[in-house]
Gaussian input, Z-matrix of N, CA and C with variables (Angstrom, degrees):
# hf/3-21g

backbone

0 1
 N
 C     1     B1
 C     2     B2     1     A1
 N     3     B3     2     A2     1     D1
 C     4     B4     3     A3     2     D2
 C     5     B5     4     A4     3     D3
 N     6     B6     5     A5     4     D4
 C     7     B7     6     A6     5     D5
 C     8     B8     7     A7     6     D6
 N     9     B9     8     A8     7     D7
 C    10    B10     9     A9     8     D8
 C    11    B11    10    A10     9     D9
 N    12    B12    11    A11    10    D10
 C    13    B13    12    A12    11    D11
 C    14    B14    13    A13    12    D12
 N    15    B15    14    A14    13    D13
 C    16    B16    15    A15    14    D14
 C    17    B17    16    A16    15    D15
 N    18    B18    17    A17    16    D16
 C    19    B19    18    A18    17    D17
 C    20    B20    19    A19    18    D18
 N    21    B21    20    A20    19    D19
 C    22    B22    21    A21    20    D20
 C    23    B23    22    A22    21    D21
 N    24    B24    23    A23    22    D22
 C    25    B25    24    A24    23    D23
 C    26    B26    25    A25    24    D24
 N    27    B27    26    A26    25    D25
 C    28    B28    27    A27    26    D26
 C    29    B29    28    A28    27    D27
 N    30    B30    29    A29    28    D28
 C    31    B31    30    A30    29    D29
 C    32    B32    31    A31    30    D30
 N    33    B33    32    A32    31    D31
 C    34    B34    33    A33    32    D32
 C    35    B35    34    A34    33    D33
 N    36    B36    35    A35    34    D34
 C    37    B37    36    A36    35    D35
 C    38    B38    37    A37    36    D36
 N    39    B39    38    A38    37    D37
 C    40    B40    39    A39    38    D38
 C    41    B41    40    A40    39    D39
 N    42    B42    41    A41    40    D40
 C    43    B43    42    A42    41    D41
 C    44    B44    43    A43    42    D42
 N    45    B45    44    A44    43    D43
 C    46    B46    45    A45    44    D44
 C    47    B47    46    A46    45    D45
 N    48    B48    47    A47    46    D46
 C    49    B49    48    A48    47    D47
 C    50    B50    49    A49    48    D48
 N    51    B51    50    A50    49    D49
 C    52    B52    51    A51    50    D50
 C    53    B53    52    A52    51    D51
 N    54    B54    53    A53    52    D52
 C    55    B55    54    A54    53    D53
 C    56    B56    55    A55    54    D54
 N    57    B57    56    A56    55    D55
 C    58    B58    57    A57    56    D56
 C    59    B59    58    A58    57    D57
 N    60    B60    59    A59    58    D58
 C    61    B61    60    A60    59    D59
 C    62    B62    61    A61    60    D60
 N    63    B63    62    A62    61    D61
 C    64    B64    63    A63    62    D62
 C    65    B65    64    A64    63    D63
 N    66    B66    65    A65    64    D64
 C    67    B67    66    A66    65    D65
 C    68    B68    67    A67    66    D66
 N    69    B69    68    A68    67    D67
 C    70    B70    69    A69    68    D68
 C    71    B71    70    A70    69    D69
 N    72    B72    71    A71    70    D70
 C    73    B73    72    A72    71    D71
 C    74    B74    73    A73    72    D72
 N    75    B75    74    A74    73    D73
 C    76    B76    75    A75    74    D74
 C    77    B77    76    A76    75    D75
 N    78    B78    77    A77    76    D76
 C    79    B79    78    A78    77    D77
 C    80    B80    79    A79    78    D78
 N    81    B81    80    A80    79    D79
 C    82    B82    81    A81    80    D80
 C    83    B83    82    A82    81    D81
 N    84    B84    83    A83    82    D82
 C    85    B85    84    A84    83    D83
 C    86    B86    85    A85    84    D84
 N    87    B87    86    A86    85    D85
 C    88    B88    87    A87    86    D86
 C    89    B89    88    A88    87    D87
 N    90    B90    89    A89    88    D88
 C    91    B91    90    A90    89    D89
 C    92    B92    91    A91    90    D90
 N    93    B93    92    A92    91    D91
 C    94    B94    93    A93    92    D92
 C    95    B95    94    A94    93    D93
 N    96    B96    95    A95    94    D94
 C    97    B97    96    A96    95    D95
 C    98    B98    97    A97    96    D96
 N    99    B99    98    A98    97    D97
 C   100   B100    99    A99    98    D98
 C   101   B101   100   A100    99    D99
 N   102   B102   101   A101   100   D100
 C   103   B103   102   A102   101   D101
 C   104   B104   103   A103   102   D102
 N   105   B105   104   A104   103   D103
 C   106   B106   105   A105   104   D104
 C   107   B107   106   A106   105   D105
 N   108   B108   107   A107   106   D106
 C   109   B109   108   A108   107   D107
 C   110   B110   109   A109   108   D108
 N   111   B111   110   A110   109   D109
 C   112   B112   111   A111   110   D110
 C   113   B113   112   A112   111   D111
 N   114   B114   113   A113   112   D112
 C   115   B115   114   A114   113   D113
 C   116   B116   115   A115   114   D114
 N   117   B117   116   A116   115   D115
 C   118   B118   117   A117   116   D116
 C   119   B119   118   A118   117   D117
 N   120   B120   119   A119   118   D118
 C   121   B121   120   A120   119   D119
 C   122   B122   121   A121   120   D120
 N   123   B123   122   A122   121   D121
 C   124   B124   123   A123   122   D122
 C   125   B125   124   A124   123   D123
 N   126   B126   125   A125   124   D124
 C   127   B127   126   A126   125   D125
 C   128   B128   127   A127   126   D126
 N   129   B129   128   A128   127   D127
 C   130   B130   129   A129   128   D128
 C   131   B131   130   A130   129   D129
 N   132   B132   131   A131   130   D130
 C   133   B133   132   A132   131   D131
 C   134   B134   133   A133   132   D132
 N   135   B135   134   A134   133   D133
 C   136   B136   135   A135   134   D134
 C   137   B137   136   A136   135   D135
 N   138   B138   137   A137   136   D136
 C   139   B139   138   A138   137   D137
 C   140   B140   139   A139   138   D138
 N   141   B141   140   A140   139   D139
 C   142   B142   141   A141   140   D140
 C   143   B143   142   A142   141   D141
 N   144   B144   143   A143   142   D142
 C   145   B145   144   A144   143   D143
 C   146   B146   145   A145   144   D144
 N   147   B147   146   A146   145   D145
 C   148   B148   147   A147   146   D146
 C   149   B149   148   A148   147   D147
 N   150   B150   149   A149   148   D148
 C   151   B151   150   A150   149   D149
 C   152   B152   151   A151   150   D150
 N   153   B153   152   A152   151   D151
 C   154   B154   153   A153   152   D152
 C   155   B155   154   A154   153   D153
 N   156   B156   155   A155   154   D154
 C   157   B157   156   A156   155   D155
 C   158   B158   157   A157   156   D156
 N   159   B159   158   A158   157   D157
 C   160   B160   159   A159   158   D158
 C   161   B161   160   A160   159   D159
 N   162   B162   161   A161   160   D160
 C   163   B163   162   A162   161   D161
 C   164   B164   163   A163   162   D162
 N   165   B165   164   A164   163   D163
 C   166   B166   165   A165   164   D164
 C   167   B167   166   A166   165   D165
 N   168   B168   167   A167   166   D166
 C   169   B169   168   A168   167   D167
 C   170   B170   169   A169   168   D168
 N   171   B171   170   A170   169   D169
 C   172   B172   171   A171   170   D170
 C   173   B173   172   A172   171   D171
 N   174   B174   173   A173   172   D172
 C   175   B175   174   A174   173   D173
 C   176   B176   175   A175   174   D174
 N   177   B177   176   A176   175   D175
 C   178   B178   177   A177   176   D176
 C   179   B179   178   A178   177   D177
 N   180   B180   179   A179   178   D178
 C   181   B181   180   A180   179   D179
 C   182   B182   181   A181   180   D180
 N   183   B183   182   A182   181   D181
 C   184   B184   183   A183   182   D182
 C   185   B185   184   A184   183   D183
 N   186   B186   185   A185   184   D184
 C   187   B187   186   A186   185   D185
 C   188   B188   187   A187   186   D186
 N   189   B189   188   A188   187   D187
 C   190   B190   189   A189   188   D188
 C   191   B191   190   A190   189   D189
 N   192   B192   191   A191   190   D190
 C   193   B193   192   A192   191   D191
 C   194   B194   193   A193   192   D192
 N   195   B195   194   A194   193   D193
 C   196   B196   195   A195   194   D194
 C   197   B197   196   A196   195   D195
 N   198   B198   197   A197   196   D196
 C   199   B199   198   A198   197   D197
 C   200   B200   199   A199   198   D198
 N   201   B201   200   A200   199   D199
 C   202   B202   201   A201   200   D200
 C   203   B203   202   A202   201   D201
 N   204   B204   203   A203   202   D202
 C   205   B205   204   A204   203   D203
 C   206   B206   205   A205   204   D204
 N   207   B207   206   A206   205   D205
 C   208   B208   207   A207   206   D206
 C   209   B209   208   A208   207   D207
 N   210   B210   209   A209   208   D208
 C   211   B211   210   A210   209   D209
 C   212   B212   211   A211   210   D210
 N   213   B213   212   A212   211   D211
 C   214   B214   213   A213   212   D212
 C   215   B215   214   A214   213   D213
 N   216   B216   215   A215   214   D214
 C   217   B217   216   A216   215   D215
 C   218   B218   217   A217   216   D216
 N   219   B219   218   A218   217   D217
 C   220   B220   219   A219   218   D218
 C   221   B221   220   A220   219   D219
 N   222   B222   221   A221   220   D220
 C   223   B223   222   A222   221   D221
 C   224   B224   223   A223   222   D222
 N   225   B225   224   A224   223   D223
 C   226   B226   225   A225   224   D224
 C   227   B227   226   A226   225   D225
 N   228   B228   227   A227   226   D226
 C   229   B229   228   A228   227   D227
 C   230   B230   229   A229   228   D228
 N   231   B231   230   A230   229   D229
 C   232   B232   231   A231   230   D230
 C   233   B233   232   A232   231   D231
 N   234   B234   233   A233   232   D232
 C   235   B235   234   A234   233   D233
 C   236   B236   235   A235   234   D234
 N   237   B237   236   A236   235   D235
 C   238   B238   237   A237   236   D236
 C   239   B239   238   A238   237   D237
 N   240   B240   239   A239   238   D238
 C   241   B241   240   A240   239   D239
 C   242   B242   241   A241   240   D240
 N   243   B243   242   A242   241   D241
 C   244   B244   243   A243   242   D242
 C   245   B245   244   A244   243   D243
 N   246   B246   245   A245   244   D244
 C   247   B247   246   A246   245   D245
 C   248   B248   247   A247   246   D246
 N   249   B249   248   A248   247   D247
 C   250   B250   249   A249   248   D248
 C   251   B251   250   A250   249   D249
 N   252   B252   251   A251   250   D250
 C   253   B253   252   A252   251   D251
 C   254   B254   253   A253   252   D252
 N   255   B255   254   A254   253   D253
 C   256   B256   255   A255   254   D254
 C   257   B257   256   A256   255   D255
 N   258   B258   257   A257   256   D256
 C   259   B259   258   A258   257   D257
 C   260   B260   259   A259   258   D258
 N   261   B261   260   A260   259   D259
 C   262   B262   261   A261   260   D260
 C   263   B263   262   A262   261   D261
 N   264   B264   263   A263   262   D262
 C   265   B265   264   A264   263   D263
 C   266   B266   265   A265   264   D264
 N   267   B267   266   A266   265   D265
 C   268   B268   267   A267   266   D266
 C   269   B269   268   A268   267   D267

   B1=1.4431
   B2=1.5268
   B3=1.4806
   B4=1.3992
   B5=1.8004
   B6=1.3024
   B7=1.1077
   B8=1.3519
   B9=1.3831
   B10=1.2434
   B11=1.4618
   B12=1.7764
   B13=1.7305
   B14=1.6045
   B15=1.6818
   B16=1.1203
   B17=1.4486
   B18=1.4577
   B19=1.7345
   B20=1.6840
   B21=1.0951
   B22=1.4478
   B23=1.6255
   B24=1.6775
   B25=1.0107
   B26=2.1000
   B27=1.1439
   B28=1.7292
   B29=1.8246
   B30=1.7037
   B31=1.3106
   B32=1.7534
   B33=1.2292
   B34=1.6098
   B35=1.1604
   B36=1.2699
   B37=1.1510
   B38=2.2332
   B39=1.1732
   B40=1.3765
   B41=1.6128
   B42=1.3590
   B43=1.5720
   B44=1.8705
   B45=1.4942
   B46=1.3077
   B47=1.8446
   B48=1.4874
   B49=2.0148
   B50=1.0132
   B51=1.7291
   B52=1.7089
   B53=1.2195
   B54=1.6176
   B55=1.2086
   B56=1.6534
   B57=1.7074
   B58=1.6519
   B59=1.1606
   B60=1.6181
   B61=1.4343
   B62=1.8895
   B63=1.3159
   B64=1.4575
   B65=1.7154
   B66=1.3483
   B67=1.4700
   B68=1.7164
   B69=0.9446
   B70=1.9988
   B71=1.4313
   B72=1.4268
   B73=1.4026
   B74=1.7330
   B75=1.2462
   B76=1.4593
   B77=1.5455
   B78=1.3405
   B79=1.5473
   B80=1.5583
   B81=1.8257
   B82=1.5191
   B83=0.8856
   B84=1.5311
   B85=1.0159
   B86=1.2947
   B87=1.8488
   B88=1.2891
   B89=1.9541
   B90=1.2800
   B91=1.3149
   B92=1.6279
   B93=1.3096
   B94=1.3167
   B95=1.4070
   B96=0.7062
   B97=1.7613
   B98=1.9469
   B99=1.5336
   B100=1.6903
   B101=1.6025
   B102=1.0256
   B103=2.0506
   B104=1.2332
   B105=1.5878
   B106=1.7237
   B107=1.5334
   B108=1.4303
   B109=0.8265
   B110=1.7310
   B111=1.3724
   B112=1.1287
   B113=1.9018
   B114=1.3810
   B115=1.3333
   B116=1.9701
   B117=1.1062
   B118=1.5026
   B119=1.7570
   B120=1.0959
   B121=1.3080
   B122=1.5530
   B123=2.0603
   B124=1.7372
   B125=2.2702
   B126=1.0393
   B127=1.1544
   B128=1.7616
   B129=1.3252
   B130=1.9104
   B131=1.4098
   B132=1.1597
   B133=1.7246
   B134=1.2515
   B135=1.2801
   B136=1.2058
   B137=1.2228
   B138=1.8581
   B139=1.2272
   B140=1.2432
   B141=1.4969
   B142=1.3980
   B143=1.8055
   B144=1.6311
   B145=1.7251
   B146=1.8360
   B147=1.1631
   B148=1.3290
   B149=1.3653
   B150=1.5564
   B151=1.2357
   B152=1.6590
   B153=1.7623
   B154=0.8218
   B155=2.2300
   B156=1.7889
   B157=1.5013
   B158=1.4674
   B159=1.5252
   B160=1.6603
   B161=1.2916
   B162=1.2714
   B163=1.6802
   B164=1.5622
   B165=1.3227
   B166=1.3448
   B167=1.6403
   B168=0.8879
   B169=1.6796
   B170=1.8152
   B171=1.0426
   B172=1.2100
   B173=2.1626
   B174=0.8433
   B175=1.3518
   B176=1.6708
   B177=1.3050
   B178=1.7862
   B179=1.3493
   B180=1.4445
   B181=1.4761
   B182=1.6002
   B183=1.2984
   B184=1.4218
   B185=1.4159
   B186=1.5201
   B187=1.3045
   B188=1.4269
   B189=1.3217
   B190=1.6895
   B191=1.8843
   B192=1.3557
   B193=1.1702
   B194=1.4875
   B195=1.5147
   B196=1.8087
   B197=1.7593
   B198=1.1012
   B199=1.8381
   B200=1.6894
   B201=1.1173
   B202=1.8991
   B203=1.3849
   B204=1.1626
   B205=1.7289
   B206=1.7768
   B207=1.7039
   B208=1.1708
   B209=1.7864
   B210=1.4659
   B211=1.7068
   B212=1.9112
   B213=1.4131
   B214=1.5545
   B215=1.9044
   B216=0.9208
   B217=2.2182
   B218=1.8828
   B219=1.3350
   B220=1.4218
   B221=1.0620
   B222=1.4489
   B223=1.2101
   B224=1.5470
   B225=1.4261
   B226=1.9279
   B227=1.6945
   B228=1.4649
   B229=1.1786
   B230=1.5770
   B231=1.2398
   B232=1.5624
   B233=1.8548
   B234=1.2518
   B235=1.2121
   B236=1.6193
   B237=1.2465
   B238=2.0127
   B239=1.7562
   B240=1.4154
   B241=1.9614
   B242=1.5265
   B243=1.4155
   B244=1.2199
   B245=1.0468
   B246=1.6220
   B247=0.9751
   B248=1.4681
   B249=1.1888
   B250=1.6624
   B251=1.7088
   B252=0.8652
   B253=1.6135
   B254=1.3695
   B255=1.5021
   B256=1.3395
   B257=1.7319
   B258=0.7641
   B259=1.3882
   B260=1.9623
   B261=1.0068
   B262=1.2139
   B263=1.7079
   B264=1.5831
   B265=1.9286
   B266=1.5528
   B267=1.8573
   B268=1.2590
   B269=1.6834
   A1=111.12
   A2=107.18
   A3=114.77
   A4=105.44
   A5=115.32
   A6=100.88
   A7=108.50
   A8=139.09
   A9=160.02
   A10=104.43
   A11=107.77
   A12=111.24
   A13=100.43
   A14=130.70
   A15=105.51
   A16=143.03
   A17=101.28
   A18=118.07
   A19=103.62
   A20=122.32
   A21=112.83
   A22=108.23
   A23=113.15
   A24=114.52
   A25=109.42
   A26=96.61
   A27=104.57
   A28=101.70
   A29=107.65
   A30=116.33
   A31=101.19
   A32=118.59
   A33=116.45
   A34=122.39
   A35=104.98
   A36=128.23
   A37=109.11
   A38=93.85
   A39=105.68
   A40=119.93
   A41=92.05
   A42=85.74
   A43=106.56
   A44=103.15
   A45=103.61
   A46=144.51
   A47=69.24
   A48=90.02
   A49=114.81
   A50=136.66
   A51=129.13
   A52=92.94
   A53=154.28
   A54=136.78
   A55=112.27
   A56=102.33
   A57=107.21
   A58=109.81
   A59=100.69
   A60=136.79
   A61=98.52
   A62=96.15
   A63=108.77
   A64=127.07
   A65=113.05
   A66=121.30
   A67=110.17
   A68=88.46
   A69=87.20
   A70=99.45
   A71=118.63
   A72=134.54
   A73=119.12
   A74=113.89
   A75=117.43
   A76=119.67
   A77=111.44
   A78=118.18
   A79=123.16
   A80=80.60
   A81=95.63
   A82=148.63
   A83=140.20
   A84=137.86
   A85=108.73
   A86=108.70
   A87=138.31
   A88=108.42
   A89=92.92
   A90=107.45
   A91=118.95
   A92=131.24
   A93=148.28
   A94=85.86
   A95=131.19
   A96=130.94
   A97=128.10
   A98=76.61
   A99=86.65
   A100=102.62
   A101=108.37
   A102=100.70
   A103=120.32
   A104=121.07
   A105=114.14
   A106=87.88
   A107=167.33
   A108=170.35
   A109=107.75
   A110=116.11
   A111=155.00
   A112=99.23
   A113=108.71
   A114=119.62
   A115=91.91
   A116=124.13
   A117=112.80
   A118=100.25
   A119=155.65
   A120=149.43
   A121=82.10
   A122=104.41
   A123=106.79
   A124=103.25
   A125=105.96
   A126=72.47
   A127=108.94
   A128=107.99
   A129=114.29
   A130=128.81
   A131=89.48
   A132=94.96
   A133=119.13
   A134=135.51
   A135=135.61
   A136=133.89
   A137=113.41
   A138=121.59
   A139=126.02
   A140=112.44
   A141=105.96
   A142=128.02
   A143=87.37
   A144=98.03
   A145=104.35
   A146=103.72
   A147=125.40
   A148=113.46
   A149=106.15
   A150=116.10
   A151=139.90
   A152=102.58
   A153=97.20
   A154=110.18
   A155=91.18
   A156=72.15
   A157=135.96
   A158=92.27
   A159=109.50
   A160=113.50
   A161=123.53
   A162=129.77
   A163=107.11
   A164=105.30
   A165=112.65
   A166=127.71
   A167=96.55
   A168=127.33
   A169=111.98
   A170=118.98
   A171=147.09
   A172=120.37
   A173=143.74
   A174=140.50
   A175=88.91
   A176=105.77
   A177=123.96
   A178=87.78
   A179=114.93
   A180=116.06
   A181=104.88
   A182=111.62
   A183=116.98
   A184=113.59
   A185=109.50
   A186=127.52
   A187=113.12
   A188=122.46
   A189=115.68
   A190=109.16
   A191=118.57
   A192=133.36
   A193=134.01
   A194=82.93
   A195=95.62
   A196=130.62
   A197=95.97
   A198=103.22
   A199=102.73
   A200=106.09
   A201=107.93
   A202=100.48
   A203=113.50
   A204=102.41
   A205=133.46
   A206=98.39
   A207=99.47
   A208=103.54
   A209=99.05
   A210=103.85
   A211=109.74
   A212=100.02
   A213=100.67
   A214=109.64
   A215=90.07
   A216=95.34
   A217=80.65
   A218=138.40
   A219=116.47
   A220=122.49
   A221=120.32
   A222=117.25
   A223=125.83
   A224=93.91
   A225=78.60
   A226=130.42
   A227=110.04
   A228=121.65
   A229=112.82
   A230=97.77
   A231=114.10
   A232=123.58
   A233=95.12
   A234=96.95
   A235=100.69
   A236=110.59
   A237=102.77
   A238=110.67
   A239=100.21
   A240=92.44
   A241=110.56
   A242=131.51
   A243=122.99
   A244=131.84
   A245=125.52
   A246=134.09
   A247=123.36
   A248=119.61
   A249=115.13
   A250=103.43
   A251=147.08
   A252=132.40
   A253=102.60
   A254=115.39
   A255=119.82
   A256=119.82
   A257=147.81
   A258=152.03
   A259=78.57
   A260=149.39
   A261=146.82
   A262=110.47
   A263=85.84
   A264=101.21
   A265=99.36
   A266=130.14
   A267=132.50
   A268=142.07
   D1=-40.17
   D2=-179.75
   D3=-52.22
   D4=-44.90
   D5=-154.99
   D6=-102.26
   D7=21.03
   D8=-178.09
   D9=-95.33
   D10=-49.17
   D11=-177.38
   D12=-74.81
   D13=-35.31
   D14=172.32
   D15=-102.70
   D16=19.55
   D17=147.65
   D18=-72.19
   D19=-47.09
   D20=-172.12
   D21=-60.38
   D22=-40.74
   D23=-165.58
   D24=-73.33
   D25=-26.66
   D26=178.87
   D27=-64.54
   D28=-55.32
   D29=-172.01
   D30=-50.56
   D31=-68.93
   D32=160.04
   D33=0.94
   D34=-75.09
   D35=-163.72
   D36=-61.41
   D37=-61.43
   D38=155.16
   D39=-31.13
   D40=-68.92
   D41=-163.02
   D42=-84.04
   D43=3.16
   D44=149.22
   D45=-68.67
   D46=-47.17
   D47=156.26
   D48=-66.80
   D49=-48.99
   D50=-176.47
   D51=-64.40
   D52=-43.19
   D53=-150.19
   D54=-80.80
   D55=-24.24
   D56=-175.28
   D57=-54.47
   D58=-50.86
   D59=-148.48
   D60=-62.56
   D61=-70.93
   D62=165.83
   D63=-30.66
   D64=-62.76
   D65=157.78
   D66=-46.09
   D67=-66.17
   D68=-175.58
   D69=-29.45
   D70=-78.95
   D71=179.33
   D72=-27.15
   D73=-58.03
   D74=168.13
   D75=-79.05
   D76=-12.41
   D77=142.48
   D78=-20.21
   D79=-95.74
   D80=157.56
   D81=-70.54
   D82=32.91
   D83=170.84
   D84=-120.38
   D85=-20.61
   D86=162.86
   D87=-42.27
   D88=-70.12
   D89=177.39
   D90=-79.91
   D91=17.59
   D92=-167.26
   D93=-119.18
   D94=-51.33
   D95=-174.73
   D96=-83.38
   D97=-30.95
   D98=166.76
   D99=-80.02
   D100=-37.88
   D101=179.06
   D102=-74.09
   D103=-16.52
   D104=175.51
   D105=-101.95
   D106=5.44
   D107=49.77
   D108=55.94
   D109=-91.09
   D110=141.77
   D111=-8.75
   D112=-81.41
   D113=-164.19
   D114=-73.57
   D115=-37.85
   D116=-179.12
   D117=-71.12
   D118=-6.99
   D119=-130.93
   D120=-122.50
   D121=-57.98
   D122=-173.35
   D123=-63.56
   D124=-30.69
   D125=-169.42
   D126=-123.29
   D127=34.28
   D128=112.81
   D129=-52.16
   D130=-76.61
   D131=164.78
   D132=-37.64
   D133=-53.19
   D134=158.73
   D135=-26.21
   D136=-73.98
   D137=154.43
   D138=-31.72
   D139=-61.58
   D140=-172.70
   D141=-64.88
   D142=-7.28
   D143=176.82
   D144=-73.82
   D145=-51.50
   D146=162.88
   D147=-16.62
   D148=-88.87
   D149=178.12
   D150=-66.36
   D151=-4.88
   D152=179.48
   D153=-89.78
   D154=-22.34
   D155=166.52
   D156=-110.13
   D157=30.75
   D158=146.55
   D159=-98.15
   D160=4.77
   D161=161.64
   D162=55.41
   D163=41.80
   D164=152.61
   D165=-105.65
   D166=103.57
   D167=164.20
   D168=5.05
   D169=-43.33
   D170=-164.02
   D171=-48.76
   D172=11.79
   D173=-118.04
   D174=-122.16
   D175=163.88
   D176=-162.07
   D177=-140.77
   D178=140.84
   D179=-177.20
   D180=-119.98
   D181=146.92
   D182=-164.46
   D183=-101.88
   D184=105.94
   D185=-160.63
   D186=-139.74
   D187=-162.20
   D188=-172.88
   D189=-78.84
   D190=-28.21
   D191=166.15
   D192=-43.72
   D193=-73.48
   D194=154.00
   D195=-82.57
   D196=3.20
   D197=159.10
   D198=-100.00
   D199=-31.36
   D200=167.10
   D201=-59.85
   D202=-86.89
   D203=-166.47
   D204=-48.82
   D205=-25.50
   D206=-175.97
   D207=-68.53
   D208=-32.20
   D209=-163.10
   D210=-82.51
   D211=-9.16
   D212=161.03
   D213=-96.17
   D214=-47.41
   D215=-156.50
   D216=-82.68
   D217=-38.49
   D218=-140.08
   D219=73.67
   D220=-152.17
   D221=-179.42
   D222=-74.47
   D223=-34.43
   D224=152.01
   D225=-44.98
   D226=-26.68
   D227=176.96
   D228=-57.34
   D229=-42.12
   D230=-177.56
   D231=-79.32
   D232=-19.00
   D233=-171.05
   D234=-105.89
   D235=-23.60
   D236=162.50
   D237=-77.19
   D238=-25.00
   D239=167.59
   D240=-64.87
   D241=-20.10
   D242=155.32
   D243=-120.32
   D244=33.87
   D245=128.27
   D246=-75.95
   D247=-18.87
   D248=160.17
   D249=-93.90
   D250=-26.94
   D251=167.70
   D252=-43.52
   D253=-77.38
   D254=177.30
   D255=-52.62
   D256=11.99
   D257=-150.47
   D258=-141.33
   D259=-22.14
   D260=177.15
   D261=-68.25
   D262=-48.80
   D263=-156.83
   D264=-94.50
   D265=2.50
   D266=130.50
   D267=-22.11

């Protein structure tokens, strides 16, 4: 009996550690995505301050889309949202 409760108790223990481990991980990636997210959102905003007083036409509006792409691609995310703006006025 003894040694039945402390296989269970090792296995426990185990699949206590894979579960930390696991959370940690989707933690961060959690919060890896909210920060290029975040940082793609400021510098939309940015750009478009930019461009508007070089009075080019050109501007990406900051919405669930472009907080989607920025918060997967980064700034690549950001820089194909105006590569399709501009790809419009072509």
């Amino acid at each position: 009996m003894e040694k039945e409760t402390g296989v269970l108790v090792i296995a426990g223990a185990c699949l206590l550690v894979l579960f930390m481990v696991l959370v940690k991980r989707k933690a961060e990636l959690f919060l890896n995505f909210c920060l290029r997210a975040v940082m793609g959102a400021i510098s939309i905003y940015g750009i478009n301050l930019l461009l508007a007083v070089w009075e080019i036409p050109c501007s990406v509006g900051i919405n669930l889309l472009s907080l989607l792409a920025s918060g997967i691609f980064g700034f690549s995310g950001v820089s194909l949202l105006y590569a399709i703006a501009a790809f419009r006025f072509l």
